[in-house]
C-alpha positions in Angstrom: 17.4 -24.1 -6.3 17.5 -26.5 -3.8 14.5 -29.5 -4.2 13.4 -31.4 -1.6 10.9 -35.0 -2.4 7.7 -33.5 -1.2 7.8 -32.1 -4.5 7.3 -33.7 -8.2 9.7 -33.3 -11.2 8.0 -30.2 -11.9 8.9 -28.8 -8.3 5.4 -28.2 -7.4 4.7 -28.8 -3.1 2.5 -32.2 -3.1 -0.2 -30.1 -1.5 -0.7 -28.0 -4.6 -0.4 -30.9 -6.9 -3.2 -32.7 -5.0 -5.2 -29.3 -4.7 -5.1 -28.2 -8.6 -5.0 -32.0 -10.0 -7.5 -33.0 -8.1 -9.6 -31.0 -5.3 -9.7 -28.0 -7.7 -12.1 -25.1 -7.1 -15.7 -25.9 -6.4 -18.5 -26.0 -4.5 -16.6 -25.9 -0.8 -14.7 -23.1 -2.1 -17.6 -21.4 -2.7 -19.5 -22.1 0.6 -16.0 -20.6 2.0 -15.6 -17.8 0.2 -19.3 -16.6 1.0 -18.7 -17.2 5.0 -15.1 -16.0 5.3 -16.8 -12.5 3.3 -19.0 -12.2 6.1 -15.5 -11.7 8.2 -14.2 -8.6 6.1 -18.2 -7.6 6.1 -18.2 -7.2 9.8 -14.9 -5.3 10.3 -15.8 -2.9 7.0 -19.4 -2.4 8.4 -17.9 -1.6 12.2 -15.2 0.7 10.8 -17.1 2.9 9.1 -20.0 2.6 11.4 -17.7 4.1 14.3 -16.7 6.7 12.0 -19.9 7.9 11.5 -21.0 7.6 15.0 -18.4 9.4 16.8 -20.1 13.2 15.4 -23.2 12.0 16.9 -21.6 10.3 20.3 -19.9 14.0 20.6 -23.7 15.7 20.0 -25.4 13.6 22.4 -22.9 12.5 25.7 -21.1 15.9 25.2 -17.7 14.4 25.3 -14.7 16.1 25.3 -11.8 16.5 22.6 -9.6 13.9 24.7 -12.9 11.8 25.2 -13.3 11.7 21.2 -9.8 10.4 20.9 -10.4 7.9 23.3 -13.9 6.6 22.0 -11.6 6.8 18.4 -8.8 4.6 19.4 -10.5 2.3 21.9 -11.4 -0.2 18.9 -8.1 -0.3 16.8 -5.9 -0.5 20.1 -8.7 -3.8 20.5 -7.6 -4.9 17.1 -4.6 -4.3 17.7 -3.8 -6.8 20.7 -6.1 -9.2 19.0 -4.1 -9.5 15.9 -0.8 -10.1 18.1 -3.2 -13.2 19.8 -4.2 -14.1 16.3 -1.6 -16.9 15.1 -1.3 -18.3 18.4 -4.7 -18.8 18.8 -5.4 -20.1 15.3 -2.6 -23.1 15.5 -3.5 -24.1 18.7 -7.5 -24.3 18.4 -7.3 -24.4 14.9 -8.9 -22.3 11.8 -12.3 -23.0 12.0 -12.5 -23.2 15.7 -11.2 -20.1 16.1 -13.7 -18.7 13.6 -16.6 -20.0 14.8 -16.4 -18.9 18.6 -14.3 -15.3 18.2 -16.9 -14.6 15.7 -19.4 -15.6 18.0 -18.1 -13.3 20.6 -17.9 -10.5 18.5 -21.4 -10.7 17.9 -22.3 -10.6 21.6 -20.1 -7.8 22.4 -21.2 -6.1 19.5 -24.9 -6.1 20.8 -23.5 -4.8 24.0 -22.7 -1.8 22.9 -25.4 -0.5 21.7 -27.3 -1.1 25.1 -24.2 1.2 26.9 -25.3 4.4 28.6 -21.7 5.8 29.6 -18.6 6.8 27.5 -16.6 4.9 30.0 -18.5 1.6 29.5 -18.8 2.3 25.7 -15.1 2.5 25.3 -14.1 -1.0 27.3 -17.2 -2.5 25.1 -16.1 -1.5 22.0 -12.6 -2.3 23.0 -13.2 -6.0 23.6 -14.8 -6.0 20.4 -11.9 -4.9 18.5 -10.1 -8.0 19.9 -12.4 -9.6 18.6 -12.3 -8.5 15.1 -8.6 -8.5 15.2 -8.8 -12.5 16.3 -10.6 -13.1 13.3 -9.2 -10.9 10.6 -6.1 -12.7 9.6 -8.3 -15.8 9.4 -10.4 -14.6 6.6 -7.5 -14.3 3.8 -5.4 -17.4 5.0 -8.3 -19.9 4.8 -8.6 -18.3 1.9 -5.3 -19.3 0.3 -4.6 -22.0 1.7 -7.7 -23.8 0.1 -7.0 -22.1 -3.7 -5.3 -23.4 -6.6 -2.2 -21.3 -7.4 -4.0 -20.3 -10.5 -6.9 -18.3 -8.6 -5.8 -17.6 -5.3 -4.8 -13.6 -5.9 -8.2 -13.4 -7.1 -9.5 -15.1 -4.9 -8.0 -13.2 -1.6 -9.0 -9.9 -3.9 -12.9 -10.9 -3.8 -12.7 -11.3 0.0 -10.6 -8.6 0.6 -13.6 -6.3 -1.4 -16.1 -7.4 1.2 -14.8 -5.1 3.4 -16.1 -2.5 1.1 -19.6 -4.4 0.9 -19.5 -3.7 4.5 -18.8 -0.5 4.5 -21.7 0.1 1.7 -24.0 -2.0 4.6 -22.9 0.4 7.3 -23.6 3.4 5.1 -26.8 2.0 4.5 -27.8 1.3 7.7 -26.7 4.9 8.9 -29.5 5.8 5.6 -32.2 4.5 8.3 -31.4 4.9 11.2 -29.7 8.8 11.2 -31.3 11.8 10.6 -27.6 13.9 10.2 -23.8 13.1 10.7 -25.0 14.5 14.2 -27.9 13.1 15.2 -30.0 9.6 15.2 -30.8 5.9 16.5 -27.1 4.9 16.6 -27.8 2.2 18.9 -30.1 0.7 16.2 -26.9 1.3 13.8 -25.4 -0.7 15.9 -27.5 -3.8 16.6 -27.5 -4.1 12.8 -24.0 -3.7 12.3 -23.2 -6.7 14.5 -25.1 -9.2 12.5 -22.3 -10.1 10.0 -20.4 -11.8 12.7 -23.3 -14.0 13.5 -23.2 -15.2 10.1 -19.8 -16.0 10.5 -20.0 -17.9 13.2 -22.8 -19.6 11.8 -20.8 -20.4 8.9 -17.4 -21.4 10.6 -20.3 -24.1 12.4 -22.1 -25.5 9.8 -20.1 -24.9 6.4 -16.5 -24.5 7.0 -13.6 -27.5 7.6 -10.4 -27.1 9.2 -7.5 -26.0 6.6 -6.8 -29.3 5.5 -3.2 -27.6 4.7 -2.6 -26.4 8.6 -3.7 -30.0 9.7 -0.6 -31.8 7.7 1.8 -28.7 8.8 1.1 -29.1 12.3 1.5 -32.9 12.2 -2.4 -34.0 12.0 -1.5 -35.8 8.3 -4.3 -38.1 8.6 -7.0 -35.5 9.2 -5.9 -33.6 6.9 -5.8 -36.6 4.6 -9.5 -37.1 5.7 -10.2 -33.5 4.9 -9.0 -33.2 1.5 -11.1 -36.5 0.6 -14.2 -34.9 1.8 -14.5 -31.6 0.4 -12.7 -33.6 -3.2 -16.1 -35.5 -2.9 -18.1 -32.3 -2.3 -16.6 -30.5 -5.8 -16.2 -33.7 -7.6 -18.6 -36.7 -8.1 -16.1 -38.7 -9.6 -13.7 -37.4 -7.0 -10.3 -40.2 -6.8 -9.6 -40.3 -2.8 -6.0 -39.7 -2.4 -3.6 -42.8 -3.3 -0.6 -44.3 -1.1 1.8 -43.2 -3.2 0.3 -39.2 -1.7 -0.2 -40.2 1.6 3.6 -41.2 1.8 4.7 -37.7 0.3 2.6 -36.0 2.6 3.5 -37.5 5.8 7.4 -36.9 3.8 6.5 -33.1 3.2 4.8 -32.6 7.0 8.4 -34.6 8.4 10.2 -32.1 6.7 8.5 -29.4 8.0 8.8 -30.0 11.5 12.5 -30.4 11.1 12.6 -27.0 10.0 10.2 -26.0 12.4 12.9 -27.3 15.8 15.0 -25.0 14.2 12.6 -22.4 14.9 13.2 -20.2 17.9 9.7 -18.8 18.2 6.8 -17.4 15.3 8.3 -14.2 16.0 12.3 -14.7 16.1 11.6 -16.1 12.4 9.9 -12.9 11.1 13.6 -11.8 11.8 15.2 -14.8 9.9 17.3 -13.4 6.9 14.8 -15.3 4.7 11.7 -13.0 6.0 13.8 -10.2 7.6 13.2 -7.8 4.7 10.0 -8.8 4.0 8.9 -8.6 7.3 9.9 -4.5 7.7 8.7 -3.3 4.1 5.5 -5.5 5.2 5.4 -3.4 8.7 5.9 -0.3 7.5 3.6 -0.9 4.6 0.5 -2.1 6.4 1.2 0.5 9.2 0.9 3.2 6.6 -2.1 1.8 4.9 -3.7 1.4 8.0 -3.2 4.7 9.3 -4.1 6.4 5.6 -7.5 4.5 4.7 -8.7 4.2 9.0 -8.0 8.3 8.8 -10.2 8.7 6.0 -12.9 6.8 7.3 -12.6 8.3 10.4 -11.9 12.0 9.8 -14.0 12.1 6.0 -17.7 12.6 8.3 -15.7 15.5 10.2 -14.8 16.9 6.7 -17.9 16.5 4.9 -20.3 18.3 8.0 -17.6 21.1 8.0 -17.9 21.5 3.8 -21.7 20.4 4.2 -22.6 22.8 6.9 -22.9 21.6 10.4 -25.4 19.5 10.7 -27.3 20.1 7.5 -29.6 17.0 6.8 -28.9 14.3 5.3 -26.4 15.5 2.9 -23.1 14.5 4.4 -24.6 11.2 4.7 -25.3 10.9 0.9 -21.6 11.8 0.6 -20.7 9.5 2.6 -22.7 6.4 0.1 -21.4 8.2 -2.7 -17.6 7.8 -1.7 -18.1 4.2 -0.5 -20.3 3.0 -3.9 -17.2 4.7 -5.7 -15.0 1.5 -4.2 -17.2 -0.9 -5.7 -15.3 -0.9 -9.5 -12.1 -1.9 -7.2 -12.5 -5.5 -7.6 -12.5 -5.6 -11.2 -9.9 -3.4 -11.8 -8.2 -5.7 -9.0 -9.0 -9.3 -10.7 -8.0 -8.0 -14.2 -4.4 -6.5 -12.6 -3.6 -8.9 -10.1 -2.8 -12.2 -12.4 -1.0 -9.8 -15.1 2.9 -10.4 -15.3 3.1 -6.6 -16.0 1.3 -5.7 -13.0 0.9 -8.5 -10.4 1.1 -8.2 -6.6 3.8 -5.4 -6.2 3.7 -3.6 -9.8 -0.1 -2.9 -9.1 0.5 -1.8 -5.2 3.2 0.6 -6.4 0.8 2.0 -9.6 -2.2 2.3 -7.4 -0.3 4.4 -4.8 0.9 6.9 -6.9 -2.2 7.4 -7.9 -3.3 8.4 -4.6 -0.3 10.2 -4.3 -1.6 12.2 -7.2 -5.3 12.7 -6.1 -4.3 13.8 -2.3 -2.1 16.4 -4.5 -5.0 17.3 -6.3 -7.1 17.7 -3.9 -5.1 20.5 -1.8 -4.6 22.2 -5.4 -8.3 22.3 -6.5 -11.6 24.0 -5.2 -13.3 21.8 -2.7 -16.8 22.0 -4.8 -14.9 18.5 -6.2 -13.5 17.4 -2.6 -16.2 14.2 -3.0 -15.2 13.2 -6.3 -11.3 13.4 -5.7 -11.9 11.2 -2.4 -14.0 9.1 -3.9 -11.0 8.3 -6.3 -8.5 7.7 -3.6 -11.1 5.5 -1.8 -11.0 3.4 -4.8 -7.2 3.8 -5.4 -6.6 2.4 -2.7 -9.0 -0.1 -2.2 -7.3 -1.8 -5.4 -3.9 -1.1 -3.4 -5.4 -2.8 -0.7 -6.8 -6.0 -3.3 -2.8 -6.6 -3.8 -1.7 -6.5 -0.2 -3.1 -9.3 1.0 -2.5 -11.8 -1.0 1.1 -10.3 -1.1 1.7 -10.5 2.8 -0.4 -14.1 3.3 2.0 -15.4 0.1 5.5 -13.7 1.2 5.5 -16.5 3.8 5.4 -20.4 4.2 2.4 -22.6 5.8 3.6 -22.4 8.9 4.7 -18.4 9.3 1.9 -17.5 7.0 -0.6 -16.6 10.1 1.9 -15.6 12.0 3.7 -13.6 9.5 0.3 -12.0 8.3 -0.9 -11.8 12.2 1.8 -9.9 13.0 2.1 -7.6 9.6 -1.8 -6.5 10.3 -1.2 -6.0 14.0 1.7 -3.6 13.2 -0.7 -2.3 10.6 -4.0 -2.3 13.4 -0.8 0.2 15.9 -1.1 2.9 13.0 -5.0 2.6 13.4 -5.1 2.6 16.9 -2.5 6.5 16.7 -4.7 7.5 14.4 -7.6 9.4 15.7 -5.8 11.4 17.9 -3.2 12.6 15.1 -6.5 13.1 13.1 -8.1 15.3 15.5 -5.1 17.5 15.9 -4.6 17.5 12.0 -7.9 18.7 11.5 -8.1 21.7 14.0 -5.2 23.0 12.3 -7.3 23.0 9.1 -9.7 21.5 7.2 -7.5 19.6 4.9 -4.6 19.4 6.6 -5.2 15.4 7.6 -4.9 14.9 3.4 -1.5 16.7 3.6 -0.5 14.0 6.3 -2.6 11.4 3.7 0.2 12.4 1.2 3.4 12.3 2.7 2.8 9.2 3.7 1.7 8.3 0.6 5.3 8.7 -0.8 6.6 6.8 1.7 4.3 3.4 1.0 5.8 3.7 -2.4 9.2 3.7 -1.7 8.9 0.8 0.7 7.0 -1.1 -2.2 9.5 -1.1 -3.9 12.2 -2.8 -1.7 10.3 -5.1 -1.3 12.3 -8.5 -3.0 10.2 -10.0 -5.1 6.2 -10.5 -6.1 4.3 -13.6 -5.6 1.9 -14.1 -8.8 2.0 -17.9 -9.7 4.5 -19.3 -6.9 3.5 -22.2 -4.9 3.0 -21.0 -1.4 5.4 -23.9 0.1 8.2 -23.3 -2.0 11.6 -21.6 -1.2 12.3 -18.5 -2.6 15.7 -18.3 -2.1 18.7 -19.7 -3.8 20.6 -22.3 -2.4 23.1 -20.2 -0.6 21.0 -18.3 0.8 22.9 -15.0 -0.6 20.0 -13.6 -2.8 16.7 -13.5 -3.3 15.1 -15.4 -6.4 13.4 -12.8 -9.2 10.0 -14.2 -9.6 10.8 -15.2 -13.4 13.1 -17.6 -11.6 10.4 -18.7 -8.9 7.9 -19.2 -10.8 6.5 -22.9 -11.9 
């Protein structure tokens, strides 16, 4: 493999050095953690909050079928865009910046919508806030691991990741209070509540968070980021040593070589196509398009499910269906955190595993009596919430510094598309038969497995700045061979 001298002897990136040998994990990496949650809170919370709300939107305005889809996609087709915007938005304000007043934003528009009094003016509403959420989203997971010693940073992207299920419990909650049915209740109150993560976000991004001390140097700012590293060193370490010459030279070395291999960069997009990410780049698509699509459909078609098993409109049963199939998500990230480091298993091996597993329950499911339909859903849910504990640390370490918003940007966007075709597809699905969304569930399914499997190589314990290629270029390193 070819070295460069931004690395030691031992051909770890002089970020990571400095980062494990020094910075290590601590108190700021706490304070983030906690704050970028609150991100994944707000979209988990507003996901499953629509879900549930569109039964009792339909009760109350009267809306038609085409109406339904509309309210359905207006959000994700939000996301969607935002997502695209994401990566440019993020290197040219910055990490934190971006954070703190997208976040903001989302708040505000959030609010808004639960004051609207037309479908029309709820679907614009809701749309702006979906580009919101999707500015934000791929924020979360690369702030994430860009500030985490190689040793931790799987698990720690996992732990954020699963605050999208603690939002989802907090919606599901919220709906406890404030709904009498899936068909009926103070959803405006739902809503007002549900926007409340994003202020602490905001909050957050303001007071706690610094600027990736790792996009700094990449995008030229070596002094700041310099300055950054020192100060959250202090914050972990008392006895914190500020970073020497000797690492200020390799730094500004590294962040010179970086930029030379940035002018040969056509655009953030061209380079997705690159024959270094080119693969990558399509299983990622097709991967996160799927996911998308499978886990947004179940959250968005399961209330329609559960009133029709249920009973129309029969208390609050569905709604203690609903709780029970969310809580079911929450043994996830355990099962994710023990898996995720494991050579056996790692990134890929435990995406592939968990899949198939779903494949399996959505198979069961169709074959058994639907007296079980809770429990068999409950165990996809958490299926593939593990699935999705390994996804994002696989997409945000597939790519270097300097593609890795743009890479995961544009891999969640693709992903947010099969959200925002969703409903629709659901809603015709579903007045063909009851379960005939869960045979769509499963054929897709098979085909998120395959594509797994293409995919090169897993991540666990690889540096995110270094090469994973050999030196011609020909083939892709096995991850025995890229590993430190």
């Amino acid at each position: 493999m070819t070295e460069n001298s931004s690395y030691t002897d031992s051909g770890k990136p002089i970020f990571d050095r400095v980062l494990e040998d020094k910075i290590k994990f601590g108190k700021y990496q706490y304070f983030l953690y906690f704050f970028v949650g609150f991100v994944m809170i707000a979209d988990g919370s507003e996901m499953t909050a629509l879900s549930i709300l569109l039964p009792v939107l339909q009760e109350e305005w009267k809306v038609s079928k085409a109406q339904e889809g509309t309210l359905g996609t207006a959000l994700f087709v939000g996301i969607f865009l935002g997502s695209i915007g994401s990566g440019l938005i993020s290197d040219k304000f910055g990490r934190r910046k971006s954070l703190m007043f997208l976040s903001f934003a989302q708040f505000w528009f959030g609010i808004l919508s639960a004051f609207v009094q037309s479908v029309e003016t709820f679907v614009i509403i809701r749309g702006l806030f979906g580009l919101m959420i999707g500015f934000t989203i791929p924020i979360a997971p690369t702030l994430v691991s860009e500030m985490t010693p190689t040793a931790f940073r799987g698990k720690g992207v996992v732990i954020v990741n699963f605050c999208f299920t603690v939002g989802k419990i907090y919606s599901v909650i919220m709906a406890k209070f404030t709904l009498t049915s899936l068909v009926s209740g103070n959803w405006r109150l739902m809503l007002f509540l549900s926007s409340i993560p994003s202020l602490i976000v905001s909050f957050g991004a303001w007071r706690f968070i610094k600027e990736s001390p790792r996009h700094l140097i990449v995008s030229g700012r070596v002094e700041e980021g310099i300055q950054t590293l020192n100060e959250i060193g202090k914050m972990n370490n008392n006895t914190y040593t500020p970073i020497n010459e000797a690492e200020r030279d390799e730094f500004v070395q590294s962040q010179q070589l970086t930029m030379v291999s940035a002018i040969n960069q056509k655009s953030a997009f061209s380079s997705l196509w690159s024959f270094e990410y080119k693969r990558i780049t399509i299983c990622l698509w097709v991967i996160w398009y799927l996911m998308q699509f499978i886990e947004m459909g179940i959250i968005f078609i399961l209330p329609f499910i559960l009133n029709k098993i249920s009973g129309e409109g029969e208390g609050k049963k569905g709604l203690n269906d609903m709780i029970f199939t969310v809580l079911m998500e929450t043994p996830s990230i355990f099962i994710s955190l023990s898996l995720i480091e494991k050579e056996r298993f790692g990134r890929k091996g435990s995406l592939i595993t968990m899949m198939s597993f779903v494949l399996i329950l959505f198979a069961s499911i169709l074959a058994l009596p639907l007296s079980i339909f809770v429990y068999l859903i409950s165990f996809v849910k958490l299926c593939q919430k593990i699935a999705y504990g390994m996804l994002y640390p696989l997409t945000t370490e597939l790519y270097s510094t300097k593609m890795r918003i743009p890479g995961f940007s544009f891999a969640t966007a693709f992903g947010r598309l099969g959200a925002a075709t969703m409903p629709s597809v659901m809603l015709i699905l579903f007045s063909m038969g009851t379960l005939m969304p869960i045979v769509g569930f499963a054929g897709l399914s098979a085909v998120i497995i395959f594509t797994c499997i293409m995919i090169p190589y897993d991540t666990r314990g690889v540096d995110l700045d270094k090469k994973l290629l050999s030196t011609d270029d020909s083939q892709y390193l096995t991850i025995k061979d890229a590993q430190i």
